[in-house]
C-alpha angles and dihedrals in degrees: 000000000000111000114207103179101025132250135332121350127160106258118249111201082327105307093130108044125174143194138186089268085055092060094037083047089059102036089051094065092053101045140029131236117267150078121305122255113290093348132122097016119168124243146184117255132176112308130340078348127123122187120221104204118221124269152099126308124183129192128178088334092312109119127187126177118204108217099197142026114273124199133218124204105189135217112280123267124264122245098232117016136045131237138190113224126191146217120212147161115232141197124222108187082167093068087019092243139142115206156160110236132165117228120201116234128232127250120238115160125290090316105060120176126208112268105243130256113270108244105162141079095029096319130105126175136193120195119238083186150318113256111209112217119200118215106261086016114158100171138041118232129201094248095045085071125073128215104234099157091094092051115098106202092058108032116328129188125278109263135157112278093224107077096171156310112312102241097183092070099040082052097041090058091035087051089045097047085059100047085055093050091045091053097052090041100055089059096058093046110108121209094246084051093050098042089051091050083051095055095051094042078061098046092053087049091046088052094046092044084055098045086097090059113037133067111185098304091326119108119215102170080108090064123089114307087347100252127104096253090047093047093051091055096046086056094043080058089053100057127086120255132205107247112190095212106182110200141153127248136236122243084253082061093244129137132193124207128225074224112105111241101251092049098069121088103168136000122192117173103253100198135000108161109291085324134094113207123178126247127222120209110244132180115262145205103284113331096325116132114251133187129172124211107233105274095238086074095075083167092080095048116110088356130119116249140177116227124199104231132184122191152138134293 
């Protein structure tokens, strides 16, 4: 109904008058039609029985909430075609009603389609679910029902109506109040202004075009592939790591390592047993580097032990 001063105002001597429509009116702008979250599912009950669960349906600002479970026994099977039945809840602005009904399908062939919700002449439905029924069928299985109540098309869930702020407008003045700044600003721009603001636009663009090349003052275009990343990896290959070499030991108490000569930067014996010993550097077989325990420590001769190393890539 049309509302002339808004909704809703205390009434002086009738002046704000409402009816049912008034509060629907209201209610429809705030909430879609359709079934609430998780209620009055179909489902599937003994025989040729469905089971509508309890819950709240609303539909154009018109709520009903169905206090208890309602079943369903549908109309027997044909013997040789299927059909597809639905469950619906309907609105009947006519008698002024709101209620679960089950409509029969019609028969067409081997491939049937739902009839569609009524949504004409007072009446509006909106579908729970469609109930597939096999030809010769005498019972109704789980996965002969389908779950309509999230289609919406058909039913939906109830949700708010304002989804959010609409940005396109917001932009579109946003957009409208800078083209009018920028208007009344070019104008005003002299050419010594706007080659100045030219010449610093290209410096910024000269510093962050050297930014792969410059550290500080420091220029690294000489390290590794020039840029920052591939001179910090040419340093990380410069510095020294730490290497575990497990080996055995001569009777002399000498070991050699799998480590070339000039490689090696320190050595510390990493385990013998509870003890530390000290290594001499000794000259090796080609260019391999060799140490020798001091030959007062005869526990670490001709035994295996693990040296701490570290050395160069």
């Amino acid at each position: 109904m049309a509302d002339q001063y808004g909704l809703f105002f205390n009434s002086i001597n009738g002046d704000r008058i409402y009816d049912a429509d008034s509060f629907s009116e209201w209610l429809n702008k705030f909430f879609t039609t359709g079934v609430f979250n998780g209620e009055l599912q179909v489902t599937a009950d003994s025989g040729m029985a469905v089971n509508v669960a309890s819950g709240y349906a609303n539909i154009n600002g018109k709520v009903r909430f169905f206090e208890q479970s309602q079943t369903f026994t549908l109309d027997p099977a044909s013997g040789v075609y299927p059909r597809i039945d639905t469950i619906v809840v309907r609105l009947d602005t006519t008698n002024r009603m709101i209620t679960t009904n089950y409509v029969k399908g019609d028969y067409s062939g081997n491939n049937p389609q739902p009839t569609a919700p009524t949504r004409t002449g007072g009446l509006y439905e909106i579908v729970l679910a469609q109930v597939y029924i096999s030809a010769g069928a005498t019972q109704i299985l789980a996965n002969d029902i389908t779950d309509t109540r999230a289609d919406d098309s058909v039913c939906g869930w109830v949700t708010s109506t304002v989804e959010g702020v609409p940005m396109d407008q917001i932009v579109s003045q946003m957009t409208a109040d800078f083209m009018t700044w920028f208007d009344h600003m070019k104008g005003q721009l002299s050419e010594d202004a706007a080659g100045n603001l030219q010449l610093q636009i290209d410096e910024t663009n000269t510093r962050i075009d050297g930014v792969d090349t410059e550290i500080g003052d420091t220029d690294i275009s000489s390290l590794g592939d020039g840029t920052i990343t591939g001179a910090v990896s040419a340093l990380n290959n410069c510095l020294p790591y730490l290497q575990e070499i497990t080996g055995t030991t001569t009777t002399a108490g000498i070991i050699t390592l799998a480590v070339p000569f000039e490689k090696v930067v320190s050595v510390n014996v990493s385990s013998v047993g509870s003890n530390w010993y000290v290594l001499t550097r000794k000259a090796g077989s080609g260019n391999a580097a060799c140490f020798v325990f001091d030959n007062a420590f005869t526990s670490v001769k001709n035994t295996t032990v693990t040296l701490a190393v570290w050395r160069l890539p």
